[in-house]
C-alpha positions in Angstrom: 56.6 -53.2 59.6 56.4 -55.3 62.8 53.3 -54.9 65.2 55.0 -53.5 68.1 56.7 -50.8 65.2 52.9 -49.7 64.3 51.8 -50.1 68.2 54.5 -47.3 69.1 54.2 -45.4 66.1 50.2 -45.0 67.1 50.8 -44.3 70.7 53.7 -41.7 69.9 51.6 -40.2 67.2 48.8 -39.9 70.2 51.0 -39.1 72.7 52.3 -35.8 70.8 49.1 -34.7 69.4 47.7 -34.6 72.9 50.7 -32.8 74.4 50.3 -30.1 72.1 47.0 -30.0 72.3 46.9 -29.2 75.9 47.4 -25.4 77.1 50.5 -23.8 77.4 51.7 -21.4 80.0 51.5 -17.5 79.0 54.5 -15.6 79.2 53.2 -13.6 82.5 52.8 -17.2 83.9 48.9 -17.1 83.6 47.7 -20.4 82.0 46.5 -20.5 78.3 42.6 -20.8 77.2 42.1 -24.4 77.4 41.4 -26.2 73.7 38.9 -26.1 71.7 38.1 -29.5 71.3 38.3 -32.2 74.3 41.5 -34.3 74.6 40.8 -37.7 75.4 41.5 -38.7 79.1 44.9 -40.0 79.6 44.4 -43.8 81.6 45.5 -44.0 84.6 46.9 -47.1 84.3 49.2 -49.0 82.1 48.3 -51.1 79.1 50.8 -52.7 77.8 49.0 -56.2 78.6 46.2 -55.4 77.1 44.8 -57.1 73.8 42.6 -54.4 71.0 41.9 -56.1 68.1 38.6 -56.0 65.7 37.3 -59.3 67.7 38.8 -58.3 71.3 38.9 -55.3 73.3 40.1 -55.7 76.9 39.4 -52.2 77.9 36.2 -52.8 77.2 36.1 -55.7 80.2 35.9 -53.0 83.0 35.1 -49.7 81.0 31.6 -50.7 79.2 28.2 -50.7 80.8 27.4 -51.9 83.0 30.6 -53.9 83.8 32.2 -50.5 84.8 30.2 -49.9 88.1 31.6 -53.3 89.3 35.2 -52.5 88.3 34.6 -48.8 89.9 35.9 -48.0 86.0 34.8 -45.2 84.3 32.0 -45.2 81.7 32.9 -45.7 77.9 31.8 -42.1 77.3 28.9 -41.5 75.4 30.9 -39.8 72.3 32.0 -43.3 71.2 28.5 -44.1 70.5 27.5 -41.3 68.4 27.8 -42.1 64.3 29.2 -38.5 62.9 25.5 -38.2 61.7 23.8 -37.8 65.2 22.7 -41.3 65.1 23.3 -43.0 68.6 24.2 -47.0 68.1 23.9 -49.4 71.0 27.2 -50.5 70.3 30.6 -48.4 70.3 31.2 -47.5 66.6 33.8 -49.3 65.0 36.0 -46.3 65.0 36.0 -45.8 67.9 36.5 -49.1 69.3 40.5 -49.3 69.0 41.6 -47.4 72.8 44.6 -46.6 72.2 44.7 -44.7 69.5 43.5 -41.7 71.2 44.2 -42.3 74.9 47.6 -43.2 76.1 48.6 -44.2 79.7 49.4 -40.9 81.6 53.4 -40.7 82.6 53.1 -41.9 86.2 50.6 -44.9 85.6 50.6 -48.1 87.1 49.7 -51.3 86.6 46.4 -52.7 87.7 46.2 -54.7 90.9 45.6 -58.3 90.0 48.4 -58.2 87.5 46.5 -57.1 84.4 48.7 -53.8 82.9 
């Protein structure tokens, strides 16, 4: 399987788990009870330029402490510091370190001024 095959296959996969994960519209046109679980924030941005690997993480470049504040990014959320044990690292948890797999670009981004997607 090529890269890009396994890069579209992971964002589709997150793409459709959010969409049906958010609330749907009741029949009297009253919205649904929001999930019970938080969906990851969609990016407002695209990302097709940018490099996640076990050694790199672009995202990381304006979205980690204290980088962020400069960038006017926001904050890596705290969740992706937490092991499932209730220990907090002072690192992002390997699991948690690969974007993309549970945020996708919302449907109207754009790309980042300075040319970085």
């Amino acid at each position: 399987m090529s890269v890009n095959f396994k890069s579209n296959f992971v964002r589709a996969a997150a793409a459709a788990l959010l969409l049906f994960s958010l609330p749907a519209a009741a029949a009297d046109g009253s919205e649904a009870a929001a999930p019970a679980e938080p969906t990851p924030p969609l990016v407002p941005h695209t990302t097709a330029d940018h490099k996640i690997t076990r050694d790199r993480n672009d995202c990381l470049t304006c979205h980690q402490p204290p980088a962020n504040e400069m960038a006017g990014a926001k904050a890596v959320s705290d969740s992706h510091y937490v092991h499932r044990n209730g220990e907090r690292l002072d690192k992002i948890l390997p699991t948690r370190g690969f974007c993309t797999q549970c945020h996708t670009p919302a449907p109207d981004a754009k790309p980042l001024p300075g040319g970085k997607s």
